[in-house]
C-alpha positions as CSV (number, residue, x, y, z in Angstrom):
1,X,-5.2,7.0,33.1
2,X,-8.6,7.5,31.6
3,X,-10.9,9.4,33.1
4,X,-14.4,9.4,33.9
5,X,-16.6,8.9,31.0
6,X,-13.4,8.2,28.4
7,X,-14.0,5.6,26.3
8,X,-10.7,4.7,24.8
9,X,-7.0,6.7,25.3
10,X,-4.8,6.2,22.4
11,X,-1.5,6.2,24.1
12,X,1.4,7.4,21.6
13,X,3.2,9.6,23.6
14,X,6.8,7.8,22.4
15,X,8.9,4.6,24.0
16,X,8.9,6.5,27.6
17,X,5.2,6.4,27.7
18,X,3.8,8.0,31.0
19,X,-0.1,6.6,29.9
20,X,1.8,3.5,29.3
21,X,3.7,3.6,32.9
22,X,0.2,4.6,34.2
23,X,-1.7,1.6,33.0
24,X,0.9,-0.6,34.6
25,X,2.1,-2.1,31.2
26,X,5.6,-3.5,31.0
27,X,8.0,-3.8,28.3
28,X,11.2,-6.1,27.5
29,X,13.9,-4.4,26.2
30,X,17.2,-5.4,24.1
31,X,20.4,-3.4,24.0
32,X,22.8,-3.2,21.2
33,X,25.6,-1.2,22.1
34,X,24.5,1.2,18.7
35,X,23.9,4.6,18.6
36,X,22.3,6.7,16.0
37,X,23.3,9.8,14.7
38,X,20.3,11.3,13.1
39,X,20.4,14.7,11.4
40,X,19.5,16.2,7.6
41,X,22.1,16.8,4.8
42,X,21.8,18.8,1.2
43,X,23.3,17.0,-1.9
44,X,23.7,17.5,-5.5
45,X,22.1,14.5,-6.9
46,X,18.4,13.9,-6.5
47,X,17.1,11.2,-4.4
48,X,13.9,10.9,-6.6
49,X,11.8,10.1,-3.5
50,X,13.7,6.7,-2.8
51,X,15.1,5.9,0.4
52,X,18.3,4.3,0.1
53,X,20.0,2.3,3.0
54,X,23.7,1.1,2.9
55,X,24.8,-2.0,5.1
56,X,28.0,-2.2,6.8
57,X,29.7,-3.5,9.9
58,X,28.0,-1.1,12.9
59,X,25.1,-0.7,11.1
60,X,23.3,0.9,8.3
61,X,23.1,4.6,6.7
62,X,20.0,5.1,5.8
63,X,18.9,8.0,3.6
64,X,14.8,9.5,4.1
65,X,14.0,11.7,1.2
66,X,12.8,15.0,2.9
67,X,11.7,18.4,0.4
68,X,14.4,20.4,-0.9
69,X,16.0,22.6,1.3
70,X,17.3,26.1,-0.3
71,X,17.1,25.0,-3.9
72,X,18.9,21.3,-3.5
73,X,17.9,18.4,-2.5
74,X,17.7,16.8,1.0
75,X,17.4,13.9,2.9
76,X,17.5,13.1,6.5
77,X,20.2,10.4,7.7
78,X,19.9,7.8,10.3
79,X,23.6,6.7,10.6
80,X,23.9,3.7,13.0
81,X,27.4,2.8,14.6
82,X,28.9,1.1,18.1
83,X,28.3,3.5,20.6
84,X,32.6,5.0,20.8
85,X,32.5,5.5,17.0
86,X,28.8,6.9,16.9
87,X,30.1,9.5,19.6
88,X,33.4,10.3,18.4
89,X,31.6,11.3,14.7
90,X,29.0,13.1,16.9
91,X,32.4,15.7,18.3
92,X,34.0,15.7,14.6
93,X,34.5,19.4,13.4
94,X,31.9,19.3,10.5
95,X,34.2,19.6,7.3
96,X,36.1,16.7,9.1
97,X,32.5,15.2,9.6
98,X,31.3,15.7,6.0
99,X,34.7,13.9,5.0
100,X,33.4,10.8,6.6
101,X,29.8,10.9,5.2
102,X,31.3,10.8,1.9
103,X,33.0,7.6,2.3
104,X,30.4,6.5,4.2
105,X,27.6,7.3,2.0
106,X,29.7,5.4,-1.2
107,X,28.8,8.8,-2.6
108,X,25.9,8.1,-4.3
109,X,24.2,11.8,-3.9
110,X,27.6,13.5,-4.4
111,X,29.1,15.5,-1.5
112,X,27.0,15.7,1.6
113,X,26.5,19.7,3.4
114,X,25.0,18.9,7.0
115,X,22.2,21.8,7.3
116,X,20.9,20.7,11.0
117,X,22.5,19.7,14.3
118,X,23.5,16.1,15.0
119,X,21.8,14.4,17.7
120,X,22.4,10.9,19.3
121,X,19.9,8.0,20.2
122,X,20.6,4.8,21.8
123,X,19.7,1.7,19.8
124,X,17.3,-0.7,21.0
125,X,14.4,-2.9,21.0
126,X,11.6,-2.8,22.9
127,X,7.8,-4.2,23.0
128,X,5.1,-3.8,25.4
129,X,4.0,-6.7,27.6
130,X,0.8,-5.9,26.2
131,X,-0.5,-3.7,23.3
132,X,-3.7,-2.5,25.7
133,X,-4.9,-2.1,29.3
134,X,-8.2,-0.3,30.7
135,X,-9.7,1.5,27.8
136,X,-6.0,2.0,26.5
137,X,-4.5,1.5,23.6
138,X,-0.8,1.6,23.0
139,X,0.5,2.6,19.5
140,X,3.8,3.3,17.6
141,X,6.6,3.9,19.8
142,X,4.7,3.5,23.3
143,X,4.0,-0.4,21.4
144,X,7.3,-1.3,19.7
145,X,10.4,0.3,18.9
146,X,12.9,-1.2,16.7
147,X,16.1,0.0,15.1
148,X,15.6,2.0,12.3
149,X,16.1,-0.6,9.7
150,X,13.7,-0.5,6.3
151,X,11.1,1.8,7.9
152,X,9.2,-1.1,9.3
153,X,9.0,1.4,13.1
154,X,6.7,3.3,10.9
155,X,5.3,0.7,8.8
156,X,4.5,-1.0,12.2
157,X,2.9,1.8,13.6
158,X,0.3,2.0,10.6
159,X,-1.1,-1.3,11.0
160,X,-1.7,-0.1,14.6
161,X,-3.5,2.4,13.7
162,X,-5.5,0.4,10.9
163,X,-6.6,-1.9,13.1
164,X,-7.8,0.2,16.2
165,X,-9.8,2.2,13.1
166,X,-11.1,-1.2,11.6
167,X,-12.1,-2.5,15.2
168,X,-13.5,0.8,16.0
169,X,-16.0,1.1,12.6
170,X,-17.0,-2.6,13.1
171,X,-18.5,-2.4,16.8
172,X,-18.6,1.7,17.1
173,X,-20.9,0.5,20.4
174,X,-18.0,-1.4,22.0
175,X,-15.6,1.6,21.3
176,X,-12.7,0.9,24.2
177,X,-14.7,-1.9,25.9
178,X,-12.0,-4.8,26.6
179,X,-13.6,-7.1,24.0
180,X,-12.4,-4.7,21.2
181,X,-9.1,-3.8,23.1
182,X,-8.7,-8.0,23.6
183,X,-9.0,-8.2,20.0
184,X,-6.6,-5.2,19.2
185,X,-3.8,-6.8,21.6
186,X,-4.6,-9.8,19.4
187,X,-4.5,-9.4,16.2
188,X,-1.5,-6.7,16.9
189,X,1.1,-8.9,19.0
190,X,1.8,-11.7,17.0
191,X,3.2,-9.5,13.9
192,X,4.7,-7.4,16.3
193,X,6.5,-9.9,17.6
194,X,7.4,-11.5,14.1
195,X,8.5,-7.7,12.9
196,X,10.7,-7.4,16.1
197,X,12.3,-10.6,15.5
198,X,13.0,-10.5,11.9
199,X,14.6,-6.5,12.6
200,X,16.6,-8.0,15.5
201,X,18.2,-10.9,12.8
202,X,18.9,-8.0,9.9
203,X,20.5,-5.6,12.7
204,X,22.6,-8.3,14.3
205,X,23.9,-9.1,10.8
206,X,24.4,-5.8,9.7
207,X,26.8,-5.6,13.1
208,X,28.6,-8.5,12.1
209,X,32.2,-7.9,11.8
210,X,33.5,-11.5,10.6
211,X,34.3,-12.0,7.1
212,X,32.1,-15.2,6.5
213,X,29.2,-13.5,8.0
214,X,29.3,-10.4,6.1
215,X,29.6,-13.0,2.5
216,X,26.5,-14.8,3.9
217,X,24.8,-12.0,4.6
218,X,25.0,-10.4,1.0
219,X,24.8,-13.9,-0.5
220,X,21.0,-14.4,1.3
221,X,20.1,-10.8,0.4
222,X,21.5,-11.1,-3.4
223,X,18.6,-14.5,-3.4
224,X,16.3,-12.9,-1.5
225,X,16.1,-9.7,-4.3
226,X,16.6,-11.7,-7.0
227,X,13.2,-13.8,-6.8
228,X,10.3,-11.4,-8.1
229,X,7.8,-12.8,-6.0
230,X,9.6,-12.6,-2.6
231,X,11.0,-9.1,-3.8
232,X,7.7,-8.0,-4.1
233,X,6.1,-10.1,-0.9
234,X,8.9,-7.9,0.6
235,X,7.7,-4.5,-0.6
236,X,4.2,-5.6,0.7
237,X,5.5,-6.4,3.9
238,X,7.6,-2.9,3.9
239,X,4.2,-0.5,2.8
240,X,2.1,-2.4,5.6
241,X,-0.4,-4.4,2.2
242,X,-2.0,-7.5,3.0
């Protein structure tokens, strides 16, 4: 908890937050049954500094452009998958394992070599009760966490930031005071909330095993992409632009 002559914590010490525990905040929390497997790859083909995510049943692959790695290009992976499959790909031997993130990947970069270790993460969503307490201010991951769909986790936790720093410039006297972290909770909770719920629809689709639902599910994104306007209100939405 603060101390003593602390004007404002900025708690983003991840979604087990002890300053968040401290301040007494809750959060609610929504299970998947997903896993992640999240580790870094080298391929042939550059990824030109586009992420790239492919949908299936289980969940996406998403591809995060990092710098090249030993003369080729890399990228780090968030694979999403029910929780058996995401932990039997986790024990593959790795040839076996690069096998699978060929097919996986449609093999759009070419054959993938995994450079790093894989490591596992349970999927879920989960939002404070609150976005502030006592001259404390939750951001990122002690705030929100959401499955790793379209960057918005990060996108998310820019705005946080954005705001505290726009609230803080405005009223630099009332820096922590509750009428500036009343504000913050706010003008934070309601897109939060909207963010959360609109991640929750996409990754509850992208689980969906049924034939119909899979066809529906391309057939909104196909009219979603193909109006300019929403395409861009989209990419807005995505970089955190008003």
């Amino acid at each position: 908890m603060p101390t003593t002559g602390t004007k404002l914590v900025i708690a983003a010490d991840g979604r087990n937050s002890p300053m968040r525990e401290a301040a007494g905040i809750g959060t609610h929390i929504t299970r998947y049954g997903q896993k992640a497997l999240a580790f870094a790859v080298t391929h042939p083909i550059p990824h030109d500094n586009v992420s790239t995510e492919i949908h299936r049943s289980g969940g996406p692959f998403t591809l995060v452009p990092l710098p090249d790695r030993d003369g080729r290009p890399c990228s780090a992976i968030v694979w999403m998958e029910d929780g058996p499959e995401a932990l039997r790909l986790s024990r593959l031997p790795v040839a076996d394992f690069e096998a699978e993130m060929m097919a996986r990947s449609c093999g759009l970069f070419g054959p993938l070599t995994l450079v790093t270790r894989r490591t596992l993460w349970p999927i879920i969503t989960q939002v404070a009760e609150r976005m502030a307490g006592e001259r404390i201010a939750l951001v990122a991951e002690a705030a929100h966490v959401v499955p790793p769909i379209g960057a918005q986790g990060l996108n998310m936790s820019l705005r946080d930031l954005r705001c505290l720093l726009e609230l803080a410039v405005a009223r630099p006297a009332g820096l922590g005071d509750r009428q500036m972290l009343d504000a913050y909770h706010n003008a934070r909770i309601r897109d939060v909330k909207l963010r959360v719920k609109g991640i929750d629809l996409l990754n509850r689709a992208s689980m969906a095993e049924a034939r119909a639902l899979r066809d529906a599910r391309a057939m909104g994104l196909n009219a979603l992409y193909s109006l300019a306007p929403v395409r861009r209100t989209l990419m807005q939405m995505g970089l955190g632009v008003r």
